[in-house]
VMD Tcl script that draws the C-alpha trace (Angstrom):
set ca {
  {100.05 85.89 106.49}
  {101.78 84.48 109.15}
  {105.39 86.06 109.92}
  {108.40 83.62 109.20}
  {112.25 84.20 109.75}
  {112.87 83.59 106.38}
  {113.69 86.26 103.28}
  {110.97 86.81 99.93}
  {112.17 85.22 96.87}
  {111.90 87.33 93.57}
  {108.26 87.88 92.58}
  {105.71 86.36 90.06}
  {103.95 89.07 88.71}
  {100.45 87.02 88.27}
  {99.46 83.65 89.73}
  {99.95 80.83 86.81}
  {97.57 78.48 88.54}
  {94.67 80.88 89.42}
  {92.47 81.49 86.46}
  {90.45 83.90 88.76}
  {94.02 86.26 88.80}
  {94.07 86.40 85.23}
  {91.00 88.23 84.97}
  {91.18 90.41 87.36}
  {92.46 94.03 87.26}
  {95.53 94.24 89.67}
  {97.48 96.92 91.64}
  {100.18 96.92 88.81}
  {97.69 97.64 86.01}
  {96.03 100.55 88.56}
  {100.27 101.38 89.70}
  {100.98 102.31 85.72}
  {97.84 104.15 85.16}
  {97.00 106.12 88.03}
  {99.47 105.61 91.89}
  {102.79 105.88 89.86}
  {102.19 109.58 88.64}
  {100.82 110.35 92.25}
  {103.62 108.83 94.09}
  {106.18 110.80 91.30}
  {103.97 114.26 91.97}
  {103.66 113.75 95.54}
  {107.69 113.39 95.62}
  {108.17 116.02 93.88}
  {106.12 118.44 95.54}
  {108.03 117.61 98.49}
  {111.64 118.01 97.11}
  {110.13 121.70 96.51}
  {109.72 122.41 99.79}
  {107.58 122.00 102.97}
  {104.38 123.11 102.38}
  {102.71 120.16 103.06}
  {98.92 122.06 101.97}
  {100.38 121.59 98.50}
  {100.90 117.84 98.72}
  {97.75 117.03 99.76}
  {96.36 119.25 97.75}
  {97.93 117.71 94.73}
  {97.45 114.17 95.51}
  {93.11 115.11 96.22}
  {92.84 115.78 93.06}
  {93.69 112.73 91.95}
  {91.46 110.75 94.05}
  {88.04 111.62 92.26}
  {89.58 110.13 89.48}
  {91.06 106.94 91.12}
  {87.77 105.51 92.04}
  {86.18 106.30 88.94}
  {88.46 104.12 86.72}
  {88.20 101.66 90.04}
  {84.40 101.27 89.44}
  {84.56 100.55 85.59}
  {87.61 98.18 86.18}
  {85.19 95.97 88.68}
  {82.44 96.10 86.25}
  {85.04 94.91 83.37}
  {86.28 92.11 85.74}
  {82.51 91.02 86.93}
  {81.66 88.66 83.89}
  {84.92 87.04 84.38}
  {84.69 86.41 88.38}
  {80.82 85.42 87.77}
  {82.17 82.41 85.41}
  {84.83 80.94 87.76}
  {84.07 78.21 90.22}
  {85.98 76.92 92.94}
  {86.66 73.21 92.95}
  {85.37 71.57 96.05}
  {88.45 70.41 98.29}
  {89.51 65.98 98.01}
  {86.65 65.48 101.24}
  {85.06 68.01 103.78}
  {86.56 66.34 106.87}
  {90.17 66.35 105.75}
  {89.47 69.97 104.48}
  {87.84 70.93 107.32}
  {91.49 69.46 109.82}
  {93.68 71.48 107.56}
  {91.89 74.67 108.23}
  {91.49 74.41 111.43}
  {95.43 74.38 111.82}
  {94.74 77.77 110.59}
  {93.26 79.00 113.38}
  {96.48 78.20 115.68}
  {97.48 82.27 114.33}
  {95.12 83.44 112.56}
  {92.39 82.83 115.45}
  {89.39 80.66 115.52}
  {86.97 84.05 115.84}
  {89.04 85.63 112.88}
  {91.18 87.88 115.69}
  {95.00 87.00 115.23}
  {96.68 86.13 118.47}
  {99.40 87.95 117.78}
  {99.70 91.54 116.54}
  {102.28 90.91 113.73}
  {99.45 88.33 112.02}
  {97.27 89.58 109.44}
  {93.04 89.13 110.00}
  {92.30 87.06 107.14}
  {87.95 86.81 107.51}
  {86.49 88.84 105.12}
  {89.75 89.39 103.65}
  {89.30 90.01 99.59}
  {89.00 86.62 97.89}
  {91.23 87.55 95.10}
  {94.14 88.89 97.40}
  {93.87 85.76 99.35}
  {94.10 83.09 95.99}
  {97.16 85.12 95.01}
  {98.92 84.97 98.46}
  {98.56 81.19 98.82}
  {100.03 80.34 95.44}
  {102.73 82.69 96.07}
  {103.88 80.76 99.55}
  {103.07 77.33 97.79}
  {105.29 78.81 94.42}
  {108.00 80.27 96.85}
  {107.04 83.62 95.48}
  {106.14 84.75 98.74}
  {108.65 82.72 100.91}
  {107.65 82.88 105.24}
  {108.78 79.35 106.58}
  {105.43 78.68 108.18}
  {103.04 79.42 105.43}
  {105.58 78.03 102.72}
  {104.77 74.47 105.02}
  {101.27 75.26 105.41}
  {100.29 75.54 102.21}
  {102.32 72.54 100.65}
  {99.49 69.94 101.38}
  {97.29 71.97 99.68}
  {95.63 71.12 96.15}
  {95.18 73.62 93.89}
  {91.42 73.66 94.27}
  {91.92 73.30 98.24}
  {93.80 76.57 97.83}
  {91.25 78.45 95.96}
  {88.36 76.90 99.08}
  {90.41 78.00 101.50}
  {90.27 81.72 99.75}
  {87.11 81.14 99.46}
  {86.23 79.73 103.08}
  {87.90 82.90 104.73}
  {86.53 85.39 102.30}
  {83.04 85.03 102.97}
  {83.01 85.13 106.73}
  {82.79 88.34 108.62}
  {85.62 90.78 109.74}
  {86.01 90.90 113.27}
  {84.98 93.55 115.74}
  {87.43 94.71 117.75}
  {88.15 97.85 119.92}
  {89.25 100.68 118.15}
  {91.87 103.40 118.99}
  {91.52 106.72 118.41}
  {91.22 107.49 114.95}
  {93.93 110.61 113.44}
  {92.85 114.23 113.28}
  {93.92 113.97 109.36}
  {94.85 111.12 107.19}
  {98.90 111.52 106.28}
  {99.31 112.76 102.75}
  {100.72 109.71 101.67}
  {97.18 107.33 101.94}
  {95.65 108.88 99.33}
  {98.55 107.04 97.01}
  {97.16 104.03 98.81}
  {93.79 104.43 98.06}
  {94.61 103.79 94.26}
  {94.74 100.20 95.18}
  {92.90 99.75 98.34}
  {90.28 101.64 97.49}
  {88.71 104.36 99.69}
  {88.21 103.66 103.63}
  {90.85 100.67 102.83}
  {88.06 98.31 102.76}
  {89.95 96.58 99.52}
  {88.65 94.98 96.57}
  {89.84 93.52 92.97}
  {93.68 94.74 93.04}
  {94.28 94.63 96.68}
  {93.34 93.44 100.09}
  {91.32 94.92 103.16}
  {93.73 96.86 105.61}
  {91.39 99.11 107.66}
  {91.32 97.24 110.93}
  {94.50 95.69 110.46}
  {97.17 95.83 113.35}
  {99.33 98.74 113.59}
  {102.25 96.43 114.15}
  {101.55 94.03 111.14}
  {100.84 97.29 108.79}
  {104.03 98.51 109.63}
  {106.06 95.59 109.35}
  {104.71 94.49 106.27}
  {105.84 98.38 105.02}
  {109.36 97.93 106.43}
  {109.59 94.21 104.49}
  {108.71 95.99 101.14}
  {110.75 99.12 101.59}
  {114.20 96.97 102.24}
  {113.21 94.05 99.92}
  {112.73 91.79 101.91}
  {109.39 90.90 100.66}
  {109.57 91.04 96.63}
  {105.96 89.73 95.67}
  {104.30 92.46 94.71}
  {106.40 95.29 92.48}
  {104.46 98.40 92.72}
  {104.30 98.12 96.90}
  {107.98 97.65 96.56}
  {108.40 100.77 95.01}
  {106.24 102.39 96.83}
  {107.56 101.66 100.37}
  {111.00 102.60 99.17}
  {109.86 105.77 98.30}
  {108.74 106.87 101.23}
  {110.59 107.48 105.39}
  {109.98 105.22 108.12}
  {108.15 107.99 109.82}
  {105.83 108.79 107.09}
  {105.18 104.85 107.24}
  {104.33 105.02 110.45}
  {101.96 107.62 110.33}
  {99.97 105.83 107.53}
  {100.03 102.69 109.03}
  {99.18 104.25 112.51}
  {95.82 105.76 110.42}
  {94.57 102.60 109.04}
  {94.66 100.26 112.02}
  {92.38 102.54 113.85}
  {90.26 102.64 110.64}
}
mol new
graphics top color blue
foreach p $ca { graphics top sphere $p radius 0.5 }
foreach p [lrange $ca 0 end-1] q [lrange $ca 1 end] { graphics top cylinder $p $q radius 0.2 }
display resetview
């Protein structure tokens, strides 16, 4: 969310108060199954040598399957999401004040007004719940969002997922998209699905800022944010300039 001064604290794997979470299937069930044999391929490959056909080659082929096992792991997860309800917030007024603090970064039209903040309408539900308790649990630990979020109920939380989730992603101007996606997104896609549109195990980034995509690579590959494992690992495995590049793709997505 918003970007604080302050380092990550060590990670929680799931979110304890979110029964929603616990049902899902996240990027760390889809990391072990499918992007961590990619990423260790697509590594490889390039310790070889620089034939970068190869690479991409080798990391297509493992994209058909990707969103196969993507599609049954939604329909697993459906009976589960269909059955959870979100609590409605102490009273709509009060509610209503805290979000619209909200808007002072995040925008009142869903466009950030700054580059380094993440869009958050139409933002995946799921992805949302998860980053909320993680600032309120000190998971995820920005100074800004850690006081945000304190005055927050646990059902308030889950309404305010809920609240930005269901409105519309903003149109905006878009740059020139890349000739070629880097050879790296396709590693990506395991999570974010294809045309990074998100879903279950990981948010929206198509559309996101350039500088905001990039950062939030750069806080990943030196630890500096530690709530999510696999894009840890992921970040760390890869050059600035290859992050670049990917991050450079998707904001003009």
């Amino acid at each position: 969310m918003t970007k604080g001064s302050n380092g990550e604290s060590p990670d929680v794997q799931s979110c304890e108060a979110g029964a929603t979470l616990r049902h899902t299937p996240d990027c760390g069930m889809l990391w072990a199954v499918l992007a961590q044999p990619i990423l260790r391929d697509w590594v490889a490959s390039r310790d070889r040598g620089p034939s970068n056909n190869g690479s991409v080659n080798m990391i297509n082929n493992h994209v058909s399957t990707v969103f196969g096992v993507l599609v049954v792991l939604a329909a697993l997860a459906a009976p589960a999401n269909a059955a959870d309800t979100v609590p409605a917030p102490s009273t709509q007024a009060e509610f209503n004040a805290k979000l619209l603090v909200c808007n002072a970064c995040h925008g009142d039209k869903g466009a950030p007004k700054n580059t380094i903040t993440p869009i958050l309408w139409g933002q995946q539900e799921n992805y949302l719940i998860k980053q909320l308790h993680d600032f309120q649990s000190g998971a995820r630990n920005f100074e800004v969002m850690s006081w945000m979020v304190a005055g927050f109920s646990p059902s308030e939380l889950e309404a305010v997922a809920a609240s930005f989730a269901k409105k519309d992603w903003p149109v905006r101007p878009t740059g020139a998209a890349a000739t070629s996606p880097p050879a790296m997104v396709a590693v990506c896609q395991v999570c974010h699905q294809q045309n990074f549109v998100g879903g279950l195990p990981a948010p929206r980034l198509a559309g996101q800022s350039y500088d905001y995509l990039v950062e939030t690579m750069r806080r990943y590959a030196e630890g500096e944010r530690t709530n999510s494992p696999e894009m840890k690992t992921i970040m760390q495995a890869i050059s600035p300039a290859e992050r670049q590049a990917i991050a450079r793709y998707i904001s003009s997505l």
